[in-house]
PyMOL CGO cylinders between C-alpha atoms (Angstrom):
from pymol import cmd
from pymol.cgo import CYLINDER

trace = [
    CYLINDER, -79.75, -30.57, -104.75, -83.09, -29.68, -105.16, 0.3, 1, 1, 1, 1, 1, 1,
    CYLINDER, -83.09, -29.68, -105.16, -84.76, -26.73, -106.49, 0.3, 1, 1, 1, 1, 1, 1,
    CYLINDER, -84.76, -26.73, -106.49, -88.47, -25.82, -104.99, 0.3, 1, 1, 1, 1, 1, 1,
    CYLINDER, -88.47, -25.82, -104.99, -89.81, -24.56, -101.50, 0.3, 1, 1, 1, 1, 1, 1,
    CYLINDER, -89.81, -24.56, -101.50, -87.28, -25.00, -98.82, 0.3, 1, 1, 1, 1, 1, 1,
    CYLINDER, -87.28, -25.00, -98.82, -89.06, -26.63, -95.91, 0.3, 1, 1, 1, 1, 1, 1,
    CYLINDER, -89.06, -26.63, -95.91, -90.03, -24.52, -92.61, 0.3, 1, 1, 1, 1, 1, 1,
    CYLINDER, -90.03, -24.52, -92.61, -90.03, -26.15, -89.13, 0.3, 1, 1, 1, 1, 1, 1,
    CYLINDER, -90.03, -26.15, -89.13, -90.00, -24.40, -85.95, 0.3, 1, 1, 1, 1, 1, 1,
    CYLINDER, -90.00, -24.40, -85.95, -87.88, -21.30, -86.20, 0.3, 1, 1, 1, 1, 1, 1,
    CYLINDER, -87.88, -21.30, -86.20, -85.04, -21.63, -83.32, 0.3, 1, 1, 1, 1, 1, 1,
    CYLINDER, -85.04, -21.63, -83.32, -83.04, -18.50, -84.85, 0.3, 1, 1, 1, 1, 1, 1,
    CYLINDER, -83.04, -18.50, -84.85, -82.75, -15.90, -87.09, 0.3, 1, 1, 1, 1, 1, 1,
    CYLINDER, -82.75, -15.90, -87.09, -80.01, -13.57, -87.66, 0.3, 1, 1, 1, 1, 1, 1,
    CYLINDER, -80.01, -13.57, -87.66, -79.26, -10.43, -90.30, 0.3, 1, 1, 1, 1, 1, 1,
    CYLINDER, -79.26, -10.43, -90.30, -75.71, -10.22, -91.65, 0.3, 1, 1, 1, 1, 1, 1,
    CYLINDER, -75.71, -10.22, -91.65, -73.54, -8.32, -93.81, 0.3, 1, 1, 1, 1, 1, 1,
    CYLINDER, -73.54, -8.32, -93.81, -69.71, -8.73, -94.57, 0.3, 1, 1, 1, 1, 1, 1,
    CYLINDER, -69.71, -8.73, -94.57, -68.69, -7.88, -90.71, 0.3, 1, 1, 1, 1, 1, 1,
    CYLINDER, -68.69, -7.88, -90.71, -71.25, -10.17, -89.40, 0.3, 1, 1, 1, 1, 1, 1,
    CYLINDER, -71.25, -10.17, -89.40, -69.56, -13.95, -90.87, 0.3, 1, 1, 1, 1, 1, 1,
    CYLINDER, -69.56, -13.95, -90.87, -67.69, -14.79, -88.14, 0.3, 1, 1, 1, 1, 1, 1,
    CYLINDER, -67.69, -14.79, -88.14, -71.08, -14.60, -85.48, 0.3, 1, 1, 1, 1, 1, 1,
    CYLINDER, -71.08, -14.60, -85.48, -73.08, -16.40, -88.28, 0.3, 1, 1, 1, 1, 1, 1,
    CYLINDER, -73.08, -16.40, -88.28, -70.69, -19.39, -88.25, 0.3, 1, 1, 1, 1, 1, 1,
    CYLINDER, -70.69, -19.39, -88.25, -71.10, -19.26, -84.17, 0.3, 1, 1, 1, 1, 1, 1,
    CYLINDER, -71.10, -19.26, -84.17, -74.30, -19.17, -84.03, 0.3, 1, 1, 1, 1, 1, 1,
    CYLINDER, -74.30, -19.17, -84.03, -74.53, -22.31, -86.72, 0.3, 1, 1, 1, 1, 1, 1,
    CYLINDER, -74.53, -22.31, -86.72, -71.88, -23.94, -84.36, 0.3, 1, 1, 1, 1, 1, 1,
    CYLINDER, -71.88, -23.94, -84.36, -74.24, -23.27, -81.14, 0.3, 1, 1, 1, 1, 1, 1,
    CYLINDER, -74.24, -23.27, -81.14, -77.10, -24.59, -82.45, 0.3, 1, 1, 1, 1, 1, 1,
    CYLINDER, -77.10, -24.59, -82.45, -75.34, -27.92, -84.13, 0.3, 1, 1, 1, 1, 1, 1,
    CYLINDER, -75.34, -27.92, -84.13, -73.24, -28.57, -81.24, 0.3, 1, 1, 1, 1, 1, 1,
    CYLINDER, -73.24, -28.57, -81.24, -76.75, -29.27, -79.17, 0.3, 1, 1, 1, 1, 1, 1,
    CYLINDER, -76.75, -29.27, -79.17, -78.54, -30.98, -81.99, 0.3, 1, 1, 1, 1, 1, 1,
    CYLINDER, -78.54, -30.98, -81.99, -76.22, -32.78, -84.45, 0.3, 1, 1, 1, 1, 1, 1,
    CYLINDER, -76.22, -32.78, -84.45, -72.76, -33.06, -82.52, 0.3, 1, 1, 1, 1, 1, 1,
    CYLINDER, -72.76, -33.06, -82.52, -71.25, -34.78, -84.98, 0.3, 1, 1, 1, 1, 1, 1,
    CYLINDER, -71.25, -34.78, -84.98, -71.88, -32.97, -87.95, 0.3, 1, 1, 1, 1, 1, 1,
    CYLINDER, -71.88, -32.97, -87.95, -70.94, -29.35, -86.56, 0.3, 1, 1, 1, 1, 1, 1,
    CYLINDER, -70.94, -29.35, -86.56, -68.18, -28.68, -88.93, 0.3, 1, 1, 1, 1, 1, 1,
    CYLINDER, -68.18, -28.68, -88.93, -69.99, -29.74, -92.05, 0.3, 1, 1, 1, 1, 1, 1,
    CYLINDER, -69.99, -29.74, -92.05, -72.85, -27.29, -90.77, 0.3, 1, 1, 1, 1, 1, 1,
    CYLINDER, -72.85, -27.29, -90.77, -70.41, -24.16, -89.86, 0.3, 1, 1, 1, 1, 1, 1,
    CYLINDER, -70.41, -24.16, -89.86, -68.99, -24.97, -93.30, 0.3, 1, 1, 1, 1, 1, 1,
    CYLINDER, -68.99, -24.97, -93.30, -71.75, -25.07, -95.41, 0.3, 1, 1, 1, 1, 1, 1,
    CYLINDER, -71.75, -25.07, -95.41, -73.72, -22.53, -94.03, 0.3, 1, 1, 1, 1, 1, 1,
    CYLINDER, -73.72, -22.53, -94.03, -70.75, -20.02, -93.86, 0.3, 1, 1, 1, 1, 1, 1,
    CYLINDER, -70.75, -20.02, -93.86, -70.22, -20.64, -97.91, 0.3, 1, 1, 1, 1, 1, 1,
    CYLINDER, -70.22, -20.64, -97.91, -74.34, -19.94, -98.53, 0.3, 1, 1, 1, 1, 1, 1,
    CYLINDER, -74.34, -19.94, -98.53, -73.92, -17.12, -96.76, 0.3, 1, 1, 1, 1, 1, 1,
    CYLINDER, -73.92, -17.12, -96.76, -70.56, -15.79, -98.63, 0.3, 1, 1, 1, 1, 1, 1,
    CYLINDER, -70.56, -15.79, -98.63, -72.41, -16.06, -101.36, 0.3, 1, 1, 1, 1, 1, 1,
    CYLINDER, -72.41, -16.06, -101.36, -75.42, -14.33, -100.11, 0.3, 1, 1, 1, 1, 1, 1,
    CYLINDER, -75.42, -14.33, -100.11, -72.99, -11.27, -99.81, 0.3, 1, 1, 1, 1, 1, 1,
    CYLINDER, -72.99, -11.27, -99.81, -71.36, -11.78, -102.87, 0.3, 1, 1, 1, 1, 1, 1,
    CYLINDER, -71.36, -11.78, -102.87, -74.09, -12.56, -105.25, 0.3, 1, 1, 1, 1, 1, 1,
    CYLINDER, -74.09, -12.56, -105.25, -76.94, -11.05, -103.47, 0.3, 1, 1, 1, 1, 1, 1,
    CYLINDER, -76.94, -11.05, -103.47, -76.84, -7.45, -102.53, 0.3, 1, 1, 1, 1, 1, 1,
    CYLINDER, -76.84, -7.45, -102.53, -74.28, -7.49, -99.85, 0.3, 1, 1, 1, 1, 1, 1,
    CYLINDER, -74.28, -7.49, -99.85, -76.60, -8.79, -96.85, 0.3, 1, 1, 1, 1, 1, 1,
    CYLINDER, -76.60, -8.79, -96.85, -78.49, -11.77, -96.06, 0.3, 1, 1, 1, 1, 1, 1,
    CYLINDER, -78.49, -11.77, -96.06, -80.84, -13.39, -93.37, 0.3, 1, 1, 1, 1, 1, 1,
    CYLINDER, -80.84, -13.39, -93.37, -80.16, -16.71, -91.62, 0.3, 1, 1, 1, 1, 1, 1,
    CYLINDER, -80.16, -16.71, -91.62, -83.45, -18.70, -90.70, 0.3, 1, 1, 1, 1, 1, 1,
    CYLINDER, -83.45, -18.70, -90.70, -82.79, -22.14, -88.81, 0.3, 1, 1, 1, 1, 1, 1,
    CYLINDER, -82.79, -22.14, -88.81, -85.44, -24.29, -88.59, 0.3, 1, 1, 1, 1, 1, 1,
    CYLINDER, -85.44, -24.29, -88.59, -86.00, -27.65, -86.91, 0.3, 1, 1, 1, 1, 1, 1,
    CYLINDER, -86.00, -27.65, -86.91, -88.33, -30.15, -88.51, 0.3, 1, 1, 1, 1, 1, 1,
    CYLINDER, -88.33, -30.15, -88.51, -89.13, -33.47, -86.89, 0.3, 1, 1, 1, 1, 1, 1,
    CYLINDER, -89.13, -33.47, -86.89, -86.19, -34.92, -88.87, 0.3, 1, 1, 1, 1, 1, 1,
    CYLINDER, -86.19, -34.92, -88.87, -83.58, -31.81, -89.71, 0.3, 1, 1, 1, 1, 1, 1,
    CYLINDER, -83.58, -31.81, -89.71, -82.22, -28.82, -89.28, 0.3, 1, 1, 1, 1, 1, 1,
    CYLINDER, -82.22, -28.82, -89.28, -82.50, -26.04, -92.17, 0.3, 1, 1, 1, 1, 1, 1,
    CYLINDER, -82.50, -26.04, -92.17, -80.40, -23.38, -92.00, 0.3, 1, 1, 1, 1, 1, 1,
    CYLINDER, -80.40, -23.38, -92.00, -81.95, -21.22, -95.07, 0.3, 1, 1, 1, 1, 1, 1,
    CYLINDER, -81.95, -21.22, -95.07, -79.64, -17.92, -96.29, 0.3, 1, 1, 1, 1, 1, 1,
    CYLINDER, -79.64, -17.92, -96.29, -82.36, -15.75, -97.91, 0.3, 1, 1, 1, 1, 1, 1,
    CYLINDER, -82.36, -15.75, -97.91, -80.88, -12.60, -100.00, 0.3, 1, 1, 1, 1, 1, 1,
    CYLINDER, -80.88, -12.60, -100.00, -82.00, -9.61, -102.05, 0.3, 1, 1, 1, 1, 1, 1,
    CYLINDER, -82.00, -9.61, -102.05, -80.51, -10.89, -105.57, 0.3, 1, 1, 1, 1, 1, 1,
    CYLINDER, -80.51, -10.89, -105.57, -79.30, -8.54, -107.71, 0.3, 1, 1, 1, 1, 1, 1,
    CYLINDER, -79.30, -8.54, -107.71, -78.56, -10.94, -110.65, 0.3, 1, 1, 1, 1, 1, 1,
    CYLINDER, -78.56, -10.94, -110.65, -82.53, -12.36, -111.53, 0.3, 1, 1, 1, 1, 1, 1,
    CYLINDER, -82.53, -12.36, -111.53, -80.37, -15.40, -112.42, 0.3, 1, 1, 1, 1, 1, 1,
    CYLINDER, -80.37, -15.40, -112.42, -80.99, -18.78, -110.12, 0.3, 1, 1, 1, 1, 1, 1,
    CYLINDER, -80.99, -18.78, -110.12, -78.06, -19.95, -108.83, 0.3, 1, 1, 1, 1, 1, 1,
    CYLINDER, -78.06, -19.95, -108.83, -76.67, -23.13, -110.05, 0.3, 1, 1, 1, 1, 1, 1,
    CYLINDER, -76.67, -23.13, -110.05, -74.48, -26.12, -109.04, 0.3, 1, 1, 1, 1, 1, 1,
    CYLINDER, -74.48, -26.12, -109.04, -71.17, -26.46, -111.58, 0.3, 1, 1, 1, 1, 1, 1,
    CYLINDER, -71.17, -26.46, -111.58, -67.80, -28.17, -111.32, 0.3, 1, 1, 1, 1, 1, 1,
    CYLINDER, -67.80, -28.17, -111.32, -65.43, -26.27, -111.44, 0.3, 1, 1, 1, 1, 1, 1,
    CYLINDER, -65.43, -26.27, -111.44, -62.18, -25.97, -113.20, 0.3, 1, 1, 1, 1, 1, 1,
    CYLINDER, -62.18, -25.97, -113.20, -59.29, -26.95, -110.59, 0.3, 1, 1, 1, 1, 1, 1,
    CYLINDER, -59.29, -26.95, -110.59, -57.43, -23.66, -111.38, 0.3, 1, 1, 1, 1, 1, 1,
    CYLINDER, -57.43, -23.66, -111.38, -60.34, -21.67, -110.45, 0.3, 1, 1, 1, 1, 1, 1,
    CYLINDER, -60.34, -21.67, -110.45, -59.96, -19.81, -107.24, 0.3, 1, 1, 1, 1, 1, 1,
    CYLINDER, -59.96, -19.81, -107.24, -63.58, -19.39, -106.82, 0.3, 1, 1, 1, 1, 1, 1,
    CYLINDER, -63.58, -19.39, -106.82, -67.43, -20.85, -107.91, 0.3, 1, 1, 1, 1, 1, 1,
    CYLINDER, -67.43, -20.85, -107.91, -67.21, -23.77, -105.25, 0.3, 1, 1, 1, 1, 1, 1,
    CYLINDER, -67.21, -23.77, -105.25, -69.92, -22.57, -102.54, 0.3, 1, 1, 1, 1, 1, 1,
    CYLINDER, -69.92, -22.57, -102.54, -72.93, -24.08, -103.52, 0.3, 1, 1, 1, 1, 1, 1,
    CYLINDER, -72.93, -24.08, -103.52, -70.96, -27.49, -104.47, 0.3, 1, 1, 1, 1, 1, 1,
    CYLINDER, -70.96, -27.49, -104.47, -69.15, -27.51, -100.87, 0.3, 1, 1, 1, 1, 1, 1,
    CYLINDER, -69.15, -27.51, -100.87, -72.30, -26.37, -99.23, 0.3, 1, 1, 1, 1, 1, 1,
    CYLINDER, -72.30, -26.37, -99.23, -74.21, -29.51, -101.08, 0.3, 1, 1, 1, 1, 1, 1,
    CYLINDER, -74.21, -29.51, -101.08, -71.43, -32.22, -100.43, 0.3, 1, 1, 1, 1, 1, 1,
    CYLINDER, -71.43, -32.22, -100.43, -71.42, -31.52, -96.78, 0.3, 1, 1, 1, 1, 1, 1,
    CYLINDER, -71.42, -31.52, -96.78, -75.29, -31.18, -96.65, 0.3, 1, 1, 1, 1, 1, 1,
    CYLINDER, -75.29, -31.18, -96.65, -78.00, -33.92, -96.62, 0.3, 1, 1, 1, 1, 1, 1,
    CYLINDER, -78.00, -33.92, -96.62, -79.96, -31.69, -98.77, 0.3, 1, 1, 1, 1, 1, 1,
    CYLINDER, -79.96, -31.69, -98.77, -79.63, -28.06, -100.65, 0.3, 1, 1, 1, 1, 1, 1,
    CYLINDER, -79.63, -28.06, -100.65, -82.42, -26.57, -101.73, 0.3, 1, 1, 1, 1, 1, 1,
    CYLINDER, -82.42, -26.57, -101.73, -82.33, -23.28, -103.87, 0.3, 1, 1, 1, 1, 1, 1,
    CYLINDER, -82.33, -23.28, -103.87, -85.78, -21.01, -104.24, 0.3, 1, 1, 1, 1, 1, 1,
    CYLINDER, -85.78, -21.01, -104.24, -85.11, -17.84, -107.21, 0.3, 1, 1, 1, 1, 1, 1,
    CYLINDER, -85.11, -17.84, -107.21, -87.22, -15.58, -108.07, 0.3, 1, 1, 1, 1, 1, 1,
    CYLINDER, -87.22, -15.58, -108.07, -86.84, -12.08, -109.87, 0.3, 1, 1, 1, 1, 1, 1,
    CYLINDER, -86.84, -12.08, -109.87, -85.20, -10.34, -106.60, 0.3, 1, 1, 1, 1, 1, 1,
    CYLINDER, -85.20, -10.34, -106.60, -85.41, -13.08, -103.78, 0.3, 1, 1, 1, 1, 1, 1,
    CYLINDER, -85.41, -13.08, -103.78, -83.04, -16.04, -103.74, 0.3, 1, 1, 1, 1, 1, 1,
    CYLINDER, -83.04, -16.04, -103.74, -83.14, -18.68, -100.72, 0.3, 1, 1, 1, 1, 1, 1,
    CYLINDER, -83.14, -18.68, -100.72, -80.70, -21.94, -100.27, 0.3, 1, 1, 1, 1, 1, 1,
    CYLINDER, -80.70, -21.94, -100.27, -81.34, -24.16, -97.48, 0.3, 1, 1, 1, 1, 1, 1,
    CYLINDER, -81.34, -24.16, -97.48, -79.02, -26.15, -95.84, 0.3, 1, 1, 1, 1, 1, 1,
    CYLINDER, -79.02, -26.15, -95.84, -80.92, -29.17, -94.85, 0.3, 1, 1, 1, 1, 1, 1,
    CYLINDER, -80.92, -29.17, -94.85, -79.25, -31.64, -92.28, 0.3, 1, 1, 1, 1, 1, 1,
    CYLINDER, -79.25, -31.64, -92.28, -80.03, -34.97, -90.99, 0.3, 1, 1, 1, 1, 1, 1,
    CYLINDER, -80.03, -34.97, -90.99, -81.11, -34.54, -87.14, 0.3, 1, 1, 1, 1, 1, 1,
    CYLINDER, -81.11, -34.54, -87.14, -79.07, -38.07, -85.07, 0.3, 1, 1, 1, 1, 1, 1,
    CYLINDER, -79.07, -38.07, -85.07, -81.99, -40.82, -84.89, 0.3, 1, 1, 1, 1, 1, 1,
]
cmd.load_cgo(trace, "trace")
């Protein structure tokens, strides 16, 4: 994980979403890996689909989804209205908890997270490897 500027490509998609809206974000992930990264689609649907959860959660109920393509990656970045002014943050979690394990999923199945904070805007990217 890094914190800092999450890199822009060329936008391929972008998509508003609330709480009703999870199931088309994780299909539109899954359209856009299946052409480009075939064999990392699940680890995309899944780590996006945790960003975003916490995008609702944490971060005023809504979110966008910007996917980018760089010459060597796709970025899914979940940008949200955050109502906390607190960055969030990577921890391990106790096994008994039932929750607190987005961001560490969404960074084990990534090639690269990167979290942006600032007083009322937070943005994680989901950065993965593009096939060579």
């Amino acid at each position: 994980m890094t914190s800092g500027s999450v890199v822009a490509g060329r936008e391929i998609g972008r998509v508003e979403f609330g709480p009703d809206d999870l199931r088309t974000v994780r299909e539109i992930v899954r359209a856009v890996a299946v052409e480009r990264i075939p064999d990392r689609v699940d680890n995309a649907v899944l780590a996006v689909y945790e960003v975003a959860v916490n995008s609702i959660v944490h971060g005023g109920g809504h979110g966008l989804l910007r996917i980018d393509e760089t010459p060597g990656a796709l970025v899914f970045t979940v940008e949200d209205d955050d109502g906390t002014g607190s960055a969030p943050r990577l921890s391990e979690v106790d096994t008994l908890s039932t929750s607190g394990r987005g961001l560490l999923i969404a960074q084990r199945l990534s090639d690269e997270l990167t979290i942006e904070s600032g007083a009322s805007r937070t943005r994680v990217g989901v950065h993965l490897h593009l096939a060579s």
